[in-house]
C-alpha positions in Angstrom: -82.5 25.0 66.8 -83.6 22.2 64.9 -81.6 21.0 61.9 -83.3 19.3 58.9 -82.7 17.8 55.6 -83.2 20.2 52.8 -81.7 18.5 49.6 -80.2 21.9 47.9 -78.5 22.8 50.9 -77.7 19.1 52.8 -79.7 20.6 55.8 -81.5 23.9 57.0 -82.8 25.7 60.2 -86.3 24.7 60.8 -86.6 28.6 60.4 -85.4 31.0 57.8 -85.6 34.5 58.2 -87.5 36.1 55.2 -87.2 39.3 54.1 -90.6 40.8 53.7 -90.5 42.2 57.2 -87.1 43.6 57.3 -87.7 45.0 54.0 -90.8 46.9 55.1 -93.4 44.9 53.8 -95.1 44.1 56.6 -95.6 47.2 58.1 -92.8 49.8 59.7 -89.3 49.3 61.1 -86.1 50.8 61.0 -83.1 50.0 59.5 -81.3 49.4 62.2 -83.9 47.6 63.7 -83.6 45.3 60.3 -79.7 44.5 61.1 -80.2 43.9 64.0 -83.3 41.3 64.0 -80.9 39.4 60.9 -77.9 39.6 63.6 -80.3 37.6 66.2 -81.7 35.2 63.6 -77.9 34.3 62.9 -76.7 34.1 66.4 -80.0 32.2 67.1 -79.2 29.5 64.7 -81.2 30.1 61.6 -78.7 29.9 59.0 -80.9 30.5 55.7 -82.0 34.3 54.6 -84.6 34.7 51.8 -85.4 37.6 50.2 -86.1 39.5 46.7 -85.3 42.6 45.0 -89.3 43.9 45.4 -88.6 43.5 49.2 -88.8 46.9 49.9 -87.5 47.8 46.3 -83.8 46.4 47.3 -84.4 47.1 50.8 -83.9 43.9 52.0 -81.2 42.7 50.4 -79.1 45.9 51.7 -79.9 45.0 55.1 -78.5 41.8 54.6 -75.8 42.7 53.0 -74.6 44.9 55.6 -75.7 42.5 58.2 -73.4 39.3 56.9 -70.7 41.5 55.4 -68.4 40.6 58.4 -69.8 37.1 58.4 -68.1 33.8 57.4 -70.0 32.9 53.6 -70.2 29.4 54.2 -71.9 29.9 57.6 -75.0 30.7 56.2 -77.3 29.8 52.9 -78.9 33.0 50.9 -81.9 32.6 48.7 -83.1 35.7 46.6 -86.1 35.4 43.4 -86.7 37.5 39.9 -89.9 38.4 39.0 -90.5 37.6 35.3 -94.0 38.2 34.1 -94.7 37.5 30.3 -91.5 38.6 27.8 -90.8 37.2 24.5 -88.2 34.0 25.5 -85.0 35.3 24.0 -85.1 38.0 26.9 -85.6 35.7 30.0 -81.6 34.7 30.5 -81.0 38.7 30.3 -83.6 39.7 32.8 -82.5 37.0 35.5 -78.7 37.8 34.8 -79.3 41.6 35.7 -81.3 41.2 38.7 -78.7 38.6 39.9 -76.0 40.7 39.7 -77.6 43.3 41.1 -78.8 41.3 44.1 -75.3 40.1 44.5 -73.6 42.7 44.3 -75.9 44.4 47.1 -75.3 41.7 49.2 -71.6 41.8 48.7 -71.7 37.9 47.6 -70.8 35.5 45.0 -73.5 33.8 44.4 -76.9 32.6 45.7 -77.5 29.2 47.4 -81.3 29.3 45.5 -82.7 31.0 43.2 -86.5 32.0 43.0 -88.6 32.7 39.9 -90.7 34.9 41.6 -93.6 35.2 39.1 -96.8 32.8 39.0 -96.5 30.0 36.8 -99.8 29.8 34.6 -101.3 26.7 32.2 -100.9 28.2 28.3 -104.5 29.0 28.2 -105.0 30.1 31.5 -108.2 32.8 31.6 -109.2 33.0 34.9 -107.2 35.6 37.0 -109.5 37.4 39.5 -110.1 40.8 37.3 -109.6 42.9 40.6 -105.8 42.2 41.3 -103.3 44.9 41.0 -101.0 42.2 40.6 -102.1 40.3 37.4 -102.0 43.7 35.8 -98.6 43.8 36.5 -98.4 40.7 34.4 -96.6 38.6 37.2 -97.7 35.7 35.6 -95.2 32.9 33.4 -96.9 30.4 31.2 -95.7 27.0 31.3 -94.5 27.2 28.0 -91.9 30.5 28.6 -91.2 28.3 31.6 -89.8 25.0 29.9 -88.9 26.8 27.2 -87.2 30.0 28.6 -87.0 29.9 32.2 -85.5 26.1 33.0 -82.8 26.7 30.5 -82.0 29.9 31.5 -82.0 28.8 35.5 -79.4 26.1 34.2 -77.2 28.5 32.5 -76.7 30.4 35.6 -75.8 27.2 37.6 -73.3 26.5 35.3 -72.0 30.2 35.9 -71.9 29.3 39.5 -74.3 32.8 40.4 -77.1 30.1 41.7 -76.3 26.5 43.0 -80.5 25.9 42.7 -83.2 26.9 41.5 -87.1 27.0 42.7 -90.5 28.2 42.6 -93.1 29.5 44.5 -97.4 30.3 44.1 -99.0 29.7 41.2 -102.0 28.4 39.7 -102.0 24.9 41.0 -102.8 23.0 38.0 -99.7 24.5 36.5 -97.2 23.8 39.2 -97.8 20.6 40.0 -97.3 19.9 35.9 -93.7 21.3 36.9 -93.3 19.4 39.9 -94.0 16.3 37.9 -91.7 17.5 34.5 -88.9 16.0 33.7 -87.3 19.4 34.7 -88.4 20.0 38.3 -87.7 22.8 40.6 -84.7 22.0 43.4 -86.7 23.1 45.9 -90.5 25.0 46.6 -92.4 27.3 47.9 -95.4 26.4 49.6 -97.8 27.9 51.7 -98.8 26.0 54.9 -101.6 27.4 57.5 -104.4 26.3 58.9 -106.9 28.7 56.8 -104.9 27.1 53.3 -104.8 30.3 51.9 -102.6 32.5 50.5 -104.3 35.4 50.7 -103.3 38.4 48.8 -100.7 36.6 46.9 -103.0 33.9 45.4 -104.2 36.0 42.4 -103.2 33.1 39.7 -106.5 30.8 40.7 -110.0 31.7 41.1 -110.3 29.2 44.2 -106.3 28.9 45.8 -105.4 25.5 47.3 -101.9 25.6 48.2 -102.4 22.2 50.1 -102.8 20.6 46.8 -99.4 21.5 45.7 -97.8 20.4 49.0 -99.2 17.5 48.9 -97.9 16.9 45.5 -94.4 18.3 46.8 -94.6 15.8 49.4 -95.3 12.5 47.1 -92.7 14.1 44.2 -90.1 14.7 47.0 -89.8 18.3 45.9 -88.4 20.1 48.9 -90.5 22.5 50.9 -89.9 25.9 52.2 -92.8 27.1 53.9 -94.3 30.2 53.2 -97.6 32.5 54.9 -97.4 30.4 58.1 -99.4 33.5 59.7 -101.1 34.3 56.6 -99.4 38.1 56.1 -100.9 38.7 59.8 -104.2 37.1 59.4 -103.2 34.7 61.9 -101.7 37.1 64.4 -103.3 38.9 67.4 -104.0 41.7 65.2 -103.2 43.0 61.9 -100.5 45.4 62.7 -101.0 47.8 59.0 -103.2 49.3 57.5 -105.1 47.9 54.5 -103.2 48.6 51.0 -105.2 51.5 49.0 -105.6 49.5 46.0 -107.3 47.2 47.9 -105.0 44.5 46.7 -104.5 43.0 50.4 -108.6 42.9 51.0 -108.0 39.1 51.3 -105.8 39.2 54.0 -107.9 40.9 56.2 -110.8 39.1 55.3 -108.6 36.1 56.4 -108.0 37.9 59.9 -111.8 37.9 60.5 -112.3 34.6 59.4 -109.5 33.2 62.1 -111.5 34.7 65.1 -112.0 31.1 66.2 -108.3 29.9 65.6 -107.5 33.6 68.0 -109.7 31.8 70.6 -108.4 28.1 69.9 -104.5 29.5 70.8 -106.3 31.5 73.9 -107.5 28.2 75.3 -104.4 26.4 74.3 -102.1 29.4 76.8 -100.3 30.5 73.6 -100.2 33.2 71.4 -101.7 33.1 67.8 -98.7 33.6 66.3 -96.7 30.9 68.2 -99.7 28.3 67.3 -99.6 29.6 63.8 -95.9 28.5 62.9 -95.8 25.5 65.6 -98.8 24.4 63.0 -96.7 25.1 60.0 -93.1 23.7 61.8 -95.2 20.2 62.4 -96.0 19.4 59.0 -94.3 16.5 57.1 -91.5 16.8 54.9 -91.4 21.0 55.5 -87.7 21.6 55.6 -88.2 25.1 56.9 -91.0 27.9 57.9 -89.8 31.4 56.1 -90.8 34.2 59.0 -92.4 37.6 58.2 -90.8 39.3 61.0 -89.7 43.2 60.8 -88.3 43.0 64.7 -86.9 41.5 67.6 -89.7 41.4 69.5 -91.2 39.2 66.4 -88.3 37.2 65.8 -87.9 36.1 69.7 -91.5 35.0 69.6 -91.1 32.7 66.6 -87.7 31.5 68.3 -89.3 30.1 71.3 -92.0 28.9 69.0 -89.7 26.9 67.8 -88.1 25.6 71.0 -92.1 24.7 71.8 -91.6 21.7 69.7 -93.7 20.1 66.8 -97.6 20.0 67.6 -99.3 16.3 67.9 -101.6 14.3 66.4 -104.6 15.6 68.0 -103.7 19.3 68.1 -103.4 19.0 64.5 -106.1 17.1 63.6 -108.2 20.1 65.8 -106.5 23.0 63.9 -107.0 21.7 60.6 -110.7 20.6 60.8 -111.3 24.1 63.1 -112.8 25.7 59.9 -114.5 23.0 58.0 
């Protein structure tokens, strides 16, 4: 597999195995099943794993624990995220510390190669969260000024522990991240999404109109690095969506984003590969994206992204096609 430069870690995999599938996210699968997919991924040359504690409600991490408790530490890179929401600042460092050591300890490690803050960062006097999404009334969202105020210092504190050797972030309102990305106190590393629909679906609850291209692009000329996330668009991009739709309705946009890609279904038909393959070749062939996260909950998944990746980068043309195929 293809190696590339990924400043927190000195180089990564092109692909990382993420943990929404194997946590049961993305529809079902069995434990076993889980193990045994992160087994492959490591014998197949991905060496980074990214998950979260909401994956499954630990689910995740417990697979991967018990998949790389035999395994060399240094063999492989680990990268697990905290949701924060909005708490007074003086709590921040305490609710990161607890659900690090939790993580760790489930995973039976040391410490974590990158550390996520898994809310939504948010301008000050941000107003505009769509009304309808399950998750803003969560309150997954961080304003910038808990962020600079609470969050950086308290990401720094546990560098200096030696739990998290870097720190990151992912979605957000745009406006808000790219004010981060050009702080004096940027992120070691980001998480974008990168398809040909440039949407985030579900997930993009912080903005009224999500345009994750924008903050890739403004990755790309900061030199923040990338981690590529929603390459199929939670399924969207697939042959078909392989779940059923959430009750709350919170996924709607998801599957509105699977209807929408009825052309893209047909482009990959005429191109002799499957949507999925097209979807992450797309997302592997983008500048300065040191890896493409996968959503897989199988084998059968995971050997279809691996020859994906063997497949090569897309060219010019082919990406020029894909990107202008819904304008």
């Amino acid at each position: 597999m293809e190696s590339r430069e990924f400043k927190p870690f000195g180089s990564v995999s092109a692909l990382t195995l993420g943990g929404g599938g194997i946590g049961n996210v993305w529809g079902e699968t069995s434990k076993d099943e889980s193990i045994a997919s992160v087994h492959l991924a490591l014998e197949s040359g991905i060496d980074h794993l990214d998950v979260a504690p909401m994956y499954g409600k630990g689910e995740a991490e417990r697979v991967v624990g018990e998949a790389i408790k035999e395994r060399s530490r240094d063999s492989f890179r680990l990268t697990t995220k905290c949701a924060l929401g909005s708490m007074p600042d003086e709590e921040v460092y305490d609710r990161f510390n607890t659900s690090l050591i939790r993580s760790l300890d489930t995973m039976g490690t040391d410490y974590v190669d990158l550390f996520l803050l898994h809310s939504q960062l948010i301008e000050n006097d941000h107003e505009s969260q769509k009304p309808d999404s399950s998750f803003v009334a969560t309150g997954n969202l961080t304003t910038l000024k808990s962020f600079y105020d609470a969050v950086v210092p308290a990401m720094e504190t546990l560098k200096k522990e030696g739990k998290i050797l870097n720190w990151g972030i992912g979605p957000g309102q745009e406006e808000a991240v790219c004010d981060v990305i050009n702080s004096t106190t940027p992120p070691d590393a980001i998480q974008c999404g990168v398809n040909v629909l440039n949407s985030l679906g579900a997930i993009g609850y912080a903005s009224i109109k999500p345009n994750p291209k924008l903050v890739l692009d403004e990755s790309k000329k900061k030199d923040i690095p990338i981690l590529a996330i929603r390459a199929v668009q939670a399924g969207a991009l697939t042959s078909k969506m392989d779940r059923e739709p959430h009750p709350s309705g919170f996924d709607h946009p998801d599957f509105a984003d699977y209807e929408k890609a009825q052309p893209f279904r047909e482009l990959a038909e005429d191109w002799g590969e499957s949507p999925a393959s097209l979807a992450h070749r797309y997302a592997l062939s983008i500048d300065k994206v040191g890896s493409v996260i996968l959503g897989i909950k199988n084998r059968e998944e995971l050997i279809e992204c691996l020859e994906a990746e063997k497949k090569g980068r897309l060219d010019t043309e082919q990406i020029y096609t894909l990107e202008n195929l819904f304008n």
